[in-house]
C-alpha positions as CSV (number, residue, x, y, z in Angstrom):
1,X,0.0,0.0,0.0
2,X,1.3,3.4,-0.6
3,X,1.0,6.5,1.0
4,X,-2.3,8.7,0.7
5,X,-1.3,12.4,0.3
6,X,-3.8,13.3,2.8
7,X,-5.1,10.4,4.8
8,X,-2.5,9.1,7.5
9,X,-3.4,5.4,8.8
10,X,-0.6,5.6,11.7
11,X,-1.1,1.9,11.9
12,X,0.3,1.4,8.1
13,X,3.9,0.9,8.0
14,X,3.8,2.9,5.0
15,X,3.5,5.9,6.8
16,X,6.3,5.5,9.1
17,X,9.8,7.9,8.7
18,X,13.0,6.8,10.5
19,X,11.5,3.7,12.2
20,X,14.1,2.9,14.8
21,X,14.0,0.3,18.6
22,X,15.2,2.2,21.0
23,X,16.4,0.8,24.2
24,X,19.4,-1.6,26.0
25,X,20.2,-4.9,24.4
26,X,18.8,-6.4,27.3
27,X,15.1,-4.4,27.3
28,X,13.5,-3.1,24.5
29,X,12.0,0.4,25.6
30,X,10.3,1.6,22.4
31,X,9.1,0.9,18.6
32,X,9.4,4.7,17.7
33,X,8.3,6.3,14.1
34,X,8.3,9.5,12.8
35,X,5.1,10.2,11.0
36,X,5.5,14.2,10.3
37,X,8.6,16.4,10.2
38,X,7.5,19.8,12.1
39,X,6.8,23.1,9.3
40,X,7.8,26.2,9.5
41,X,9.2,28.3,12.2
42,X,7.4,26.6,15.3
43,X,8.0,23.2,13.7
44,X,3.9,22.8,13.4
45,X,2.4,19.4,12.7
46,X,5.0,17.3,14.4
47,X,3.8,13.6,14.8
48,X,5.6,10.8,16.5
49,X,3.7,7.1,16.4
50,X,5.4,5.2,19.2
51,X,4.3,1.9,21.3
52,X,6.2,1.8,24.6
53,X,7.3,-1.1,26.4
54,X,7.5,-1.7,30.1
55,X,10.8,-1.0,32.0
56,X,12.0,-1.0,35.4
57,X,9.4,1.6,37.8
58,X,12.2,2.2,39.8
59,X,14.1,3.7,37.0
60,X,12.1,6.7,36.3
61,X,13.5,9.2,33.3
62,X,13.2,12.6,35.3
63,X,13.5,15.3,32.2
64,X,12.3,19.1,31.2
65,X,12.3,20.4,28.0
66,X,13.9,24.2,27.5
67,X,11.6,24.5,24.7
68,X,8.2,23.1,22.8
69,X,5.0,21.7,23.9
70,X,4.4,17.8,23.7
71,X,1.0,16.2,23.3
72,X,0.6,12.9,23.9
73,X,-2.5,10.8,23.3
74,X,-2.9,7.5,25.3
75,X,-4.8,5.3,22.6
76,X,-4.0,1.7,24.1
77,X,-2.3,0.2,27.3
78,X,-1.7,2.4,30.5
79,X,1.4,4.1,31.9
80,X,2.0,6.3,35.1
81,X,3.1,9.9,35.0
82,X,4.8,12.0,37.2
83,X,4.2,15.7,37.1
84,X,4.8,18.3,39.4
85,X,5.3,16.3,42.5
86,X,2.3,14.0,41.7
87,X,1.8,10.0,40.4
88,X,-0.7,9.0,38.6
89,X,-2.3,5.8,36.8
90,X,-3.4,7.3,33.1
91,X,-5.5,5.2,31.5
92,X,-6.3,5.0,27.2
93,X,-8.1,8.0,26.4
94,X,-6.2,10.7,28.0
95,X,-3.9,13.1,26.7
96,X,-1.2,14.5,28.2
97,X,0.1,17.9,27.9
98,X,3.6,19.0,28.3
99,X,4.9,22.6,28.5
100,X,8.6,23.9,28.7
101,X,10.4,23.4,31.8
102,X,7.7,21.5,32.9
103,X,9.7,18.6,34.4
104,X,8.1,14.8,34.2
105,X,9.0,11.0,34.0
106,X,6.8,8.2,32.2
107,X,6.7,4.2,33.2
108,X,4.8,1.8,31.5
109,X,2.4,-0.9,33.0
110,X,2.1,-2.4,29.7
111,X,2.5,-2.2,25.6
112,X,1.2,1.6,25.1
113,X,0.0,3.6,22.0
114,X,1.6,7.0,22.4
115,X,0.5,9.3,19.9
116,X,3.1,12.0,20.5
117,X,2.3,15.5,18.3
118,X,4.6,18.8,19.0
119,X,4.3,22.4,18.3
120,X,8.5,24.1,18.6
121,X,10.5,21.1,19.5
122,X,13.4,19.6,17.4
123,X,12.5,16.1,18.4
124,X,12.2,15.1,14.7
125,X,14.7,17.1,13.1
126,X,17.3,14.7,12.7
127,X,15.2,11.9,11.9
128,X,16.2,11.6,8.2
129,X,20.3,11.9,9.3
130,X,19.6,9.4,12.2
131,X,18.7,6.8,9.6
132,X,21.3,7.3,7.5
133,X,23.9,6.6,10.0
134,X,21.9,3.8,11.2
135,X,22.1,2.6,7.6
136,X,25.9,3.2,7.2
137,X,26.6,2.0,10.5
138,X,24.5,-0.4,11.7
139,X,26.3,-1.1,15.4
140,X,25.8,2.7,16.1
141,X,22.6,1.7,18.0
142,X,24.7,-0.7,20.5
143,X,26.9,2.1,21.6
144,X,26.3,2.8,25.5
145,X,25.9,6.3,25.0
146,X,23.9,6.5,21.6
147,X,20.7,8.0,23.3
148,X,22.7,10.2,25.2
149,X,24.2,11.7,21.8
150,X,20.6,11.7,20.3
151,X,19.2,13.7,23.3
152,X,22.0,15.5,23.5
153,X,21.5,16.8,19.7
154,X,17.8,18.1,20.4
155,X,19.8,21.0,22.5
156,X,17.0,21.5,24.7
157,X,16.6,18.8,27.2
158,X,17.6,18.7,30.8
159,X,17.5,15.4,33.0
160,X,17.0,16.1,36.1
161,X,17.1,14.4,39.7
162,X,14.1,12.3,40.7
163,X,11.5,14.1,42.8
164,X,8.9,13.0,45.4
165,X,6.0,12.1,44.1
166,X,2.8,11.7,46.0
167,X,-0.5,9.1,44.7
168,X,-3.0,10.6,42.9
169,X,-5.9,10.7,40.3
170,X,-5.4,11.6,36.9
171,X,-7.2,14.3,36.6
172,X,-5.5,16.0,39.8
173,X,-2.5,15.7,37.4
174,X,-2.5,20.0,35.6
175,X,-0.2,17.8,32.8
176,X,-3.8,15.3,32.2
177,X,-6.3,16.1,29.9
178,X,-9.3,15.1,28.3
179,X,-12.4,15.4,26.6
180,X,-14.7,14.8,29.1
181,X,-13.2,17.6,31.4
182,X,-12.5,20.5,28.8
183,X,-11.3,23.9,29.8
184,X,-14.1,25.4,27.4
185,X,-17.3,24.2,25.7
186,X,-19.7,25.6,22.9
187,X,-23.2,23.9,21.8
188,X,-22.9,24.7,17.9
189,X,-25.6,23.1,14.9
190,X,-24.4,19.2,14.9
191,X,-21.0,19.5,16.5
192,X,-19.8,20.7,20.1
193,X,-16.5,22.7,20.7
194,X,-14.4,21.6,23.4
195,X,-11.6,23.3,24.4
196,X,-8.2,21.0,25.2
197,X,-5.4,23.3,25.5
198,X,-5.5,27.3,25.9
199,X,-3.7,29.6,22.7
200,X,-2.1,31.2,26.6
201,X,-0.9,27.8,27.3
202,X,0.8,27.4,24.1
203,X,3.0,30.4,24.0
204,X,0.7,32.1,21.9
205,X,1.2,29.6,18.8
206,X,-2.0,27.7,18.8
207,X,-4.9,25.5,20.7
208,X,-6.2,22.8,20.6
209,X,-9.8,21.6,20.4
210,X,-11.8,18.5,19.9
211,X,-14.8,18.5,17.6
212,X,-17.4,16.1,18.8
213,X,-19.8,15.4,15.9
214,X,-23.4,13.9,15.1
215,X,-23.9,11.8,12.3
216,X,-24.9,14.0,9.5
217,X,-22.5,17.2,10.4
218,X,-20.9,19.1,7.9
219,X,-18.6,21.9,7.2
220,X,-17.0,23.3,4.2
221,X,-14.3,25.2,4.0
222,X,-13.2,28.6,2.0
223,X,-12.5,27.8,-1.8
224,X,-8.8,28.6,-1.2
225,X,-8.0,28.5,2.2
226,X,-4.2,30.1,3.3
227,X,-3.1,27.8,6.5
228,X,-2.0,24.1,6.3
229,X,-4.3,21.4,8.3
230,X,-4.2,18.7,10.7
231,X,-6.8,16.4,12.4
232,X,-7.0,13.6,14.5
233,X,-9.8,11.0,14.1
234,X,-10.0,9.1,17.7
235,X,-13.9,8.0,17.2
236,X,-16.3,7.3,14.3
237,X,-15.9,7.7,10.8
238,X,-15.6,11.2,9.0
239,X,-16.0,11.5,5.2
240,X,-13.2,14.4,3.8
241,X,-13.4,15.7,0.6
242,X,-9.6,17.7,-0.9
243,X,-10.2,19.2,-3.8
244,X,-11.7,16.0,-6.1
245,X,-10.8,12.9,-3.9
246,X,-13.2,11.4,-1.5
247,X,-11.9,9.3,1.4
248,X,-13.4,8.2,5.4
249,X,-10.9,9.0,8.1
250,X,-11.3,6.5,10.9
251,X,-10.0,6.1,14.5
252,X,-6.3,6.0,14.7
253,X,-6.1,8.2,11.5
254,X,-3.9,11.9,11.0
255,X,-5.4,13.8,7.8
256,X,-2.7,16.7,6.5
257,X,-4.5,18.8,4.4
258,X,-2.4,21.3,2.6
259,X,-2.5,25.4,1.9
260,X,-4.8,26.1,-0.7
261,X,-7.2,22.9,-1.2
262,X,-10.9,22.9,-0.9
263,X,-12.3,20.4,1.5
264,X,-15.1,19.4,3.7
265,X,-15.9,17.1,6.2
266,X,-19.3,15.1,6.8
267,X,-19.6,13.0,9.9
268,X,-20.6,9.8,9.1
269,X,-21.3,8.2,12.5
270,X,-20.7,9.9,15.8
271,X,-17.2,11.1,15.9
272,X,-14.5,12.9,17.6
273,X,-11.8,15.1,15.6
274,X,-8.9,17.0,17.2
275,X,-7.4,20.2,15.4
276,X,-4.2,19.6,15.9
277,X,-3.1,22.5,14.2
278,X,-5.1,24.7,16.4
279,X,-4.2,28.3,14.5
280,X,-7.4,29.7,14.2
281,X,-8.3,31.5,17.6
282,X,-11.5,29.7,18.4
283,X,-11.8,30.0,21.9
284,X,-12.2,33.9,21.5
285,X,-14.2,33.4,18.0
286,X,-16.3,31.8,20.1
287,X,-16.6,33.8,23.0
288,X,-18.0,36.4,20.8
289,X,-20.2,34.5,18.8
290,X,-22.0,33.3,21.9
291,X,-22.5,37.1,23.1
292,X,-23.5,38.0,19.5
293,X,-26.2,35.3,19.3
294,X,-27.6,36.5,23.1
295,X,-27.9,39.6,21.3
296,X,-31.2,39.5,19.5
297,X,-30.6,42.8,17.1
298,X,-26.8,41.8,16.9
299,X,-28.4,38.4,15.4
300,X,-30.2,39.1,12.8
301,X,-26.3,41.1,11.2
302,X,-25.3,38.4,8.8
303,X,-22.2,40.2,8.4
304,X,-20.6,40.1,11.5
305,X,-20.2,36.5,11.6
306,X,-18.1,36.8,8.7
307,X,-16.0,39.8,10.0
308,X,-15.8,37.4,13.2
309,X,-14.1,34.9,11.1
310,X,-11.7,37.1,9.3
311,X,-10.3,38.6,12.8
312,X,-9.9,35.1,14.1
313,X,-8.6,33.0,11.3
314,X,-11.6,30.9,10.9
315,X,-11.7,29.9,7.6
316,X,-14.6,27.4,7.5
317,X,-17.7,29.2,4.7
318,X,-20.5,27.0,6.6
319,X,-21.3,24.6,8.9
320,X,-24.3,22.5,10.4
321,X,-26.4,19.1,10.1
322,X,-26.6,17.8,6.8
């Protein structure tokens, strides 16, 4: 099978960059794949496709990033986290959140799905060089101090010494999140808004938002719209359309769409897509629509929706149950 130019499967092997093991000789730690190299000057649209293995609990990789924002979605097994001074069980599901110099450690109860995508890291810059030299020099990977030189090349990680860590739920853990406890939430025609991560926790860059969706929802998009695109499909089916070609996005699928091409989306069952690009500013798009709509004479303006969208980067034309 080869690759779509839009639809991702991140379970096809055809879509993996740079697959590499990483780990001792004695215990394998992690089937790691890049899936994206990150764009432009915040490295946007980032994707990592790892399953990580157990290792020893008592051997916790304490770490902070200088730089870049991690998200991590849980999609099979289970793994603890620790995060400012707390442990906690986090279960398929969740997503986790990291920010910069927010130090944390990760141990794994069993086989685990880790969805990893990344906004101004340089986690993946090197992927392409790293299999080269893999390629020319096969024994690299035994060297003792081979991960060391790889984390040492990102520039911008710290280890750090283990912390105290006391027991408690994941969603006492700031680092947890999920869709069932969003920061934000907005009622729309066919589809609610739910708010994941805030543009303020970002550094300004983006946020990022699930789109919960009834069967029959649809949106299309500007003719020609002027940002690149990425979504996560973690439930149901979704029917895209990119310019002429018609394909369904299913759980476990990434769909890039690129500057410029029409699209639209119908839902076909009950489904859940993240923006994982997150550019346009929808938590204060809408904020404002929600006052506009109270408003009854502010209503009936069809025009300021529009201006709404054009000050917030919203480029979706219209949107609602089929």
């Amino acid at each position: 099978m080869s690759k779509h130019p839009y639809l991702i499967d991140l379970n096809d092997p055809e879509n993996w960059i740079n697959p590499q093991v990483l780990g001792s000789p004695e215990r394998k730690g992690e089937d790691q794949r890049t899936i994206n190299i990150g764009e432009g000057v915040h490295r946007l649209f980032c994707v990592t496709d790892s399953v990580m293995y157990p290792g020893d609990p008592d051997k916790v990789h304490f770490h902070e990033h200088h730089a870049g924002y991690e998200y991590f979605f849980v999609d099979s097994g289970g793994m603890d986290i620790y995060s400012d001074g707390k442990k906690a069980y986090v279960a398929p599901g969740n997503i986790i959140f990291f920010q910069p110099y927010q130090a944390h450690g990760m141990t794994f109860r069993e086989p685990t799905k880790y969805r990893g995508f990344f906004h101004d890291m340089k986690n993946s810059d090197t992927a392409m060089e790293r299999a080269i030299l893999r390629k020319n020099r096969p024994d690299v990977v035994k060297l003792p101090d081979y991960m060391a030189r790889f984390v040492a090349s990102q520039h911008d990680t710290t280890n750090r010494e283990p912390f105290v860590c006391v027991e408690a739920q994941a969603e006492e853990v700031r680092a947890v999140r999920n869709i069932a406890r969003p920061l934000d939430q907005f009622k729309l025609d066919g589809v609610v808004m739910k708010m994941i991560t805030a543009r303020w926790e970002n550094g300004g860059v983006n946020e990022m938002w699930a789109a919960e969706m009834e069967p029959g929802f649809r949106a299309e998009w500007v003719e020609y719209p002027t940002e690149n695109e990425m979504y996560y499909v973690t439930a149901g089916e979704i029917k895209f359309k990119v310019y002429d070609e018609e394909f369904t996005a299913y759980p476990e699928c990434v769909v890039k769409i690129p500057i410029f091409a029409s699209h639209s989306i119908e839902a076909v069952k009950s489904s859940v897509m993240y923006d994982i690009g997150g550019l346009t500013r929808w938590h204060a798009l809408l904020q404002d629509r929600s006052a506009i709509i109270n408003d009854p004479a502010r209503a009936k303006d069809g025009e300021l929706m529009k201006k709404l969208k054009a000050k917030y980067g919203c480029q979706i034309e219209s949107y609602g149950m089929k």
